[in-house]
C-alpha atoms as one frame of an Amber mdcrd trajectory, in Angstrom:
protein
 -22.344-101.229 -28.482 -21.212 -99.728 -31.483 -18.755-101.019 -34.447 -15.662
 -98.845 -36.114 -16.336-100.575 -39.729 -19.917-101.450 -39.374 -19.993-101.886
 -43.122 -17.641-105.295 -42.983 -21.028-106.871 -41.345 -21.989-107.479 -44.740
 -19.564-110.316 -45.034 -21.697-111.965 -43.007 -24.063-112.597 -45.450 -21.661
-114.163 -47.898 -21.900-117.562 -45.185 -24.933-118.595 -46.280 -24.129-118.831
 -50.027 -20.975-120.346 -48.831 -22.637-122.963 -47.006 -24.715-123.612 -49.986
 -21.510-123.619 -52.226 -19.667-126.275 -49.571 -23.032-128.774 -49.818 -23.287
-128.747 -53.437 -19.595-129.736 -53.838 -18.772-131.833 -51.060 -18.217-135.286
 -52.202 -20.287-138.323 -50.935 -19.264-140.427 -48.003 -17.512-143.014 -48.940
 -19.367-146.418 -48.578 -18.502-149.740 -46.756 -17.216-152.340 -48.987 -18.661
-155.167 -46.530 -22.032-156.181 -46.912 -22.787-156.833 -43.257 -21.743-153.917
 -40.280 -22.583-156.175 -37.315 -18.257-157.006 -37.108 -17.900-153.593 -36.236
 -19.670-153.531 -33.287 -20.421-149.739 -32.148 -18.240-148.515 -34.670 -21.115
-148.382 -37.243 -23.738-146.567 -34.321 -25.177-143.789 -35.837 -24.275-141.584
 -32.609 -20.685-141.798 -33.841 -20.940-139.001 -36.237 -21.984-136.616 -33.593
 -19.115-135.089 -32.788 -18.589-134.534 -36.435 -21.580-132.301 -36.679 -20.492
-130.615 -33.235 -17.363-130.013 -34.664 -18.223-128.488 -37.968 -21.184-126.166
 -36.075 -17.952-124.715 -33.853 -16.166-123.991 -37.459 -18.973-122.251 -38.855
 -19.411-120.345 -35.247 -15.276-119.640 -35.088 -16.303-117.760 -39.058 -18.903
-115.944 -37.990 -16.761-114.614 -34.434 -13.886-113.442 -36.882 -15.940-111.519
 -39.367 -17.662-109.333 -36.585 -14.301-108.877 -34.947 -13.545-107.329 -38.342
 -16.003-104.654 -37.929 -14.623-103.973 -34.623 -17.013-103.897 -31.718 -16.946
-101.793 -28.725 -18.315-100.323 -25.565 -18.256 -96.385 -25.000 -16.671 -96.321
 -21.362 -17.060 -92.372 -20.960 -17.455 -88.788 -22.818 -14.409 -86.480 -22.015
 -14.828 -82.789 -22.846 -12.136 -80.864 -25.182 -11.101 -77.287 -23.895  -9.961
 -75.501 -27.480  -9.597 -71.814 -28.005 -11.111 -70.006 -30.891 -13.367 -67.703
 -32.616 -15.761 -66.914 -34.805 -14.640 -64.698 -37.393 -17.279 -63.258 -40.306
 -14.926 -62.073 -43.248 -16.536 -58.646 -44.782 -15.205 -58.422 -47.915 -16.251
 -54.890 -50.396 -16.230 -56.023 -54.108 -17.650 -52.984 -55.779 -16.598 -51.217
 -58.868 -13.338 -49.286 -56.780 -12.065 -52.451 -55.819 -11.147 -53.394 -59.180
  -8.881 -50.414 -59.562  -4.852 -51.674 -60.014  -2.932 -49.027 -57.437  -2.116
 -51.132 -54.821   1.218 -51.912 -54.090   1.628 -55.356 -53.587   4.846 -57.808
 -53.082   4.597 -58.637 -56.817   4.220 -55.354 -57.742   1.131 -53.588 -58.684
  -2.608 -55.357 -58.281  -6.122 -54.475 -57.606  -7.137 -53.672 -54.388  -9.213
 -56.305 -54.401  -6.579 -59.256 -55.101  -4.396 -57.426 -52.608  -6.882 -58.151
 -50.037  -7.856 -61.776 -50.879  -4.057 -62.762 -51.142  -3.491 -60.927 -47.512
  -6.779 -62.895 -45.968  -5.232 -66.161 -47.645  -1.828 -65.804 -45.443  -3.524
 -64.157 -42.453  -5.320 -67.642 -42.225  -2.755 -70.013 -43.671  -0.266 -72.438
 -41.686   2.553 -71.243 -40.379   5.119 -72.640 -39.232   3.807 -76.425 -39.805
   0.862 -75.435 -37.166  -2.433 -73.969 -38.407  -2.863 -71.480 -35.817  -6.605
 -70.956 -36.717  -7.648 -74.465 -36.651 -10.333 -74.035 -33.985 -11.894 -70.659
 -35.552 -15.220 -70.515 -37.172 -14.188 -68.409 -40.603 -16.796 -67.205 -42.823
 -17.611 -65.105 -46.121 -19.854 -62.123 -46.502 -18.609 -60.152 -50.077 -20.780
 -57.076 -50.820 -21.321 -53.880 -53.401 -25.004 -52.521 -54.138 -26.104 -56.059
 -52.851 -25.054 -58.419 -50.309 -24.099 -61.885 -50.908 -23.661 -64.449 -48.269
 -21.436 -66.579 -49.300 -20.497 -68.985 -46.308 -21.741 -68.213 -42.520 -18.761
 -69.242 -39.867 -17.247 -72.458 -40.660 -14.307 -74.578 -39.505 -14.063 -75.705
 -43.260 -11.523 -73.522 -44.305 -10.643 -74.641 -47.559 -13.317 -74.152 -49.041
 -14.399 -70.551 -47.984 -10.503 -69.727 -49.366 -12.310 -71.493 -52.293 -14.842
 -69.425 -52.866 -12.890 -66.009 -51.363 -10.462 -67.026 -55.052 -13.823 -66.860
 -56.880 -14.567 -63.092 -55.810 -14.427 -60.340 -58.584 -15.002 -56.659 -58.938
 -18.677 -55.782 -59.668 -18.125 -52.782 -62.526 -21.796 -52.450 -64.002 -23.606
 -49.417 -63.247 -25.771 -49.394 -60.695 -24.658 -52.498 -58.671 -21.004 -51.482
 -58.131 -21.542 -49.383 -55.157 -20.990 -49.838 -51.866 -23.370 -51.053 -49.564
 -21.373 -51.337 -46.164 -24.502 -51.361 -43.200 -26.697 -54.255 -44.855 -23.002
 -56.293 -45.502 -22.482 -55.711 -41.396 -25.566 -56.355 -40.693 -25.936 -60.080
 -42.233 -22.871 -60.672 -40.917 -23.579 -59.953 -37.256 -26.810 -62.128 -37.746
 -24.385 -64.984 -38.972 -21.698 -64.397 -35.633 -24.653 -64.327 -33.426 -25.614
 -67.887 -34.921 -22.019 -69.089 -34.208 -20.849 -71.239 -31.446 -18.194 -69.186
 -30.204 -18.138 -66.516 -27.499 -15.572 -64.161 -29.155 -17.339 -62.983 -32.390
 -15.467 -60.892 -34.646 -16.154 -59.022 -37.793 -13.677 -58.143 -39.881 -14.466
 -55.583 -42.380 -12.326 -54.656 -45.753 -13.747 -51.976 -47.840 -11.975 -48.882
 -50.089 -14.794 -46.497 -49.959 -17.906 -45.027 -47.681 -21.069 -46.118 -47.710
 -22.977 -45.120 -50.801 -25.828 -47.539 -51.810 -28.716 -45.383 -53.454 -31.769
 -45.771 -51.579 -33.852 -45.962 -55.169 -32.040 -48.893 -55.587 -31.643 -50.495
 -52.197 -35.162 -48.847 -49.949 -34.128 -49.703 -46.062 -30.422 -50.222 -45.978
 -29.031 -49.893 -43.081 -26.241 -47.725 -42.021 -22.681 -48.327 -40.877 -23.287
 -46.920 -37.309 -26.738 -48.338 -37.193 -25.114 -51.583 -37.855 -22.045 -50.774
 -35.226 -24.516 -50.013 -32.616 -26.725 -53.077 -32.456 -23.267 -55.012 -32.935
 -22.406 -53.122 -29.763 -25.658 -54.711 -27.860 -24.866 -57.942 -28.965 -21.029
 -57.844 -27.919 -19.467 -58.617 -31.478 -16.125 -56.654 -32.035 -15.925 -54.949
 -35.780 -12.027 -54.708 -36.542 -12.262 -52.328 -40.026  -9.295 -52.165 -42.375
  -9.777 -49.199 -45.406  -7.939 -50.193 -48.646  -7.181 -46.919 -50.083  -4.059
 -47.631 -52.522  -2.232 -44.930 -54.051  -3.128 -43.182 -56.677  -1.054 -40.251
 -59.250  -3.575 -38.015 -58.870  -5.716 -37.365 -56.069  -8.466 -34.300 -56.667
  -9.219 -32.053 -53.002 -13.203 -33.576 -53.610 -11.481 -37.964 -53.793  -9.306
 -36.921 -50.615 -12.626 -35.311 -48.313 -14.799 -38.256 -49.447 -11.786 -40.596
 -48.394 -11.058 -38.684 -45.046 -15.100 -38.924 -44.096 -14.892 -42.744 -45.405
 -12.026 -43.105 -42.669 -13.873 -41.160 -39.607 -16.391 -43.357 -40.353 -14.744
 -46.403 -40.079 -12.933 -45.397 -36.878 -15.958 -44.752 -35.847 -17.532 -48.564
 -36.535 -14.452 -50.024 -34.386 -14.362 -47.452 -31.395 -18.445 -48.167 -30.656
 -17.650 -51.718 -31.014 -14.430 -51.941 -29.197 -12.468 -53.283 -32.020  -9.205
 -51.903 -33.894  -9.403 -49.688 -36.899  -6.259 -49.598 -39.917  -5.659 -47.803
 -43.199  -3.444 -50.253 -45.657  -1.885 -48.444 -48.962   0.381 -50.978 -49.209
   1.827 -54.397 -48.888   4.094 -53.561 -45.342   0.736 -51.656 -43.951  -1.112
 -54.983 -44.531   1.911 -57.123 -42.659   1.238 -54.817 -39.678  -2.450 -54.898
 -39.394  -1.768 -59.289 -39.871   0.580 -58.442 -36.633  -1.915 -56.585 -34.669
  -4.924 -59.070 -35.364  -2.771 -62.042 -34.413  -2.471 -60.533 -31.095  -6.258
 -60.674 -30.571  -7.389 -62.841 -27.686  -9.677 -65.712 -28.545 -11.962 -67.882
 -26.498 -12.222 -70.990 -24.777 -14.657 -73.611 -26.778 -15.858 -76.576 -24.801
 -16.702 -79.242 -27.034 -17.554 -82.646 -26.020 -16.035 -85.589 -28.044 -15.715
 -89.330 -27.835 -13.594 -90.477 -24.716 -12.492 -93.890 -24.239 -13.652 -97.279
 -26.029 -13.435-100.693 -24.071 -12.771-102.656 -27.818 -14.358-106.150 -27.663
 -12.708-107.183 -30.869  -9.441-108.901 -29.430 -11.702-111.190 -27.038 -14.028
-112.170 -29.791 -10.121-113.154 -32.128  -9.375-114.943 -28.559 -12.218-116.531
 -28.482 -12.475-117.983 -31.622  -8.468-118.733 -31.758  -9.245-120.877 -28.674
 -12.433-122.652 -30.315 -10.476-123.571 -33.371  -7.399-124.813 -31.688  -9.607
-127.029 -29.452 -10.762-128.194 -32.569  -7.802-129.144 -33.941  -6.537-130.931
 -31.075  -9.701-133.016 -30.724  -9.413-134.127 -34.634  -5.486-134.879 -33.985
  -5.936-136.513 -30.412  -8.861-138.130 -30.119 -10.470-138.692 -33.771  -8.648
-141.769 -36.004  -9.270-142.738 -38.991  -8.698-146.156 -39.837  -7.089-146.719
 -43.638
């Protein structure tokens, strides 16, 4: 048996100091002014008071049923499983030095490619239409430059990774502000494989290839390293390359763009996922198209089924007791003035 407000059986405890209360205030009896009882016959037995006791014991017992029906008792008849459809979905976000750069085209004009693609994850993942449409995916945070940070693993709390997603900034001091893309995918395909759904899905936004310095990171990973033991584990990377538009755009910026592309499309294809390019705000509504279209999968999830509640025959119970009380004092107890 369990109760719905266990806390109200602390009220319980209040009876005894109320009992105490009701004895140190209750007047005297009053006496006999006759000297001599023996007129009265069996009036004056002391078995006559009794029922008086009986009477205030059921009182006291008609408290004590109404307080636990308070708190709500109940038996759990039977656990029903909930079918729900969803994801888990590890958020890659690039916040080195580039991303801080203001060419991106965004409905309010011109921003950093960076708070272009924190206000685009905010309305790929916010309600629409009155229905949040994501409600049953696991979201998480993984923001990255030189060095990783893990900033929430999949979650169904999304407020608060949109929280901390506001929080990001561009990393601009020399040498963290470069880009370490295999150790970001790798933590986060650690964190879907910990996730309870069977769809895992990383979603990577970066504006640049990977180019950590091995002096400063020893052992990082590569993006294909990363995309191949995603591969094994069946996790999907979807990559999306923020490249903005600049005024001026050198032949040596356009290769090292065009091999930071290949190598994205590269991440998705041995992976199975999808691969974009955004520049600007109408690219980004198209890629928000695409990924809606993704397929999800079912979540079984096992939840409370139905309660047999005791607390209406406990009120019954004690309504009855008190009304039997008052008819006995009304019908069958008289008091002689």
């Amino acid at each position: 048996m369990t109760f719905a407000h266990p806390h109200l059986l602390w009220l319980l405890l209040l009876l005894p100091l109320l009992w105490f209360v009701r004895r140190r205030w209750q007047r005297p009896p009053a006496a006999w002014p006759f000297s001599d009882l023996s007129l009265l016959g069996d009036a004056g037995a002391a078995d006559s008071c009794k029922p008086l006791r009986w009477l205030s014991a059921i009182k006291w017992g008609v408290l004590v049923l109404a307080l636990i029906a308070l708190a709500q008792p109940r038996w759990l008849e039977q656990r029903a499983p909930m079918q729900t459809e969803g994801r888990a979905i590890q958020l890659v976000l690039d916040v080195s030095g580039s991303m801080g750069e203001a060419d991106f085209l965004g409905p309010k004009g011109i921003v950093t490619r960076l708070q272009a693609a924190k206000d685009w994850l905010e309305a790929l993942f916010k309600v629409k239409d009155g229905t949040n449409q994501r409600a049953d995916d696991f979201i998480g945070l993984i923001t990255f430059a030189t060095f990783v940070e893990d900033v929430s693993p999949p979650t169904l709390s999304h407020a608060t990774v949109w929280q901390m997603l506001q929080q990001a900034e561009p990393i601009g001091q020399i040498p963290d502000n470069t880009t370490n893309i295999g150790d970001a995918l790798l933590l986060a395909i650690e964190r879907c494989r910990q996730a309870t759904p069977q769809e895992k899905v990383i979603l990577l936004l970066s504006d640049g290839e990977h180019n950590v310095p091995t002096d400063r990171v020893s052992g990082a990973w590569t993006p294909l390293q990363a995309a191949h033991l995603a591969r094994s584990l069946g996790i999907r990377i979807h990559t999306i390359f923020i490249s903005g538009t600049r005024s001026t755009e050198s032949p040596d910026w356009q290769e090292r763009q065009s091999a930071a592309q290949a190598s994205f499309r590269e991440v998705a294809r041995l992976t199975h996922g999808s691969a974009f390019a955004a520049k600007d705000q109408e690219s980004l509504q198209q890629i928000a198209a695409s990924l809606d279209a993704l397929p999800g999968s079912p979540i079984t999830s096992e939840v409370l089924g139905i309660y047999f509640e005791l607390y209406p025959w406990l009120l019954g119970l004690a309504t009855c007791c008190l009304l039997g009380v008052i008819v006995y004092e009304e019908m069958c107890l008289r008091v002689l003035t």
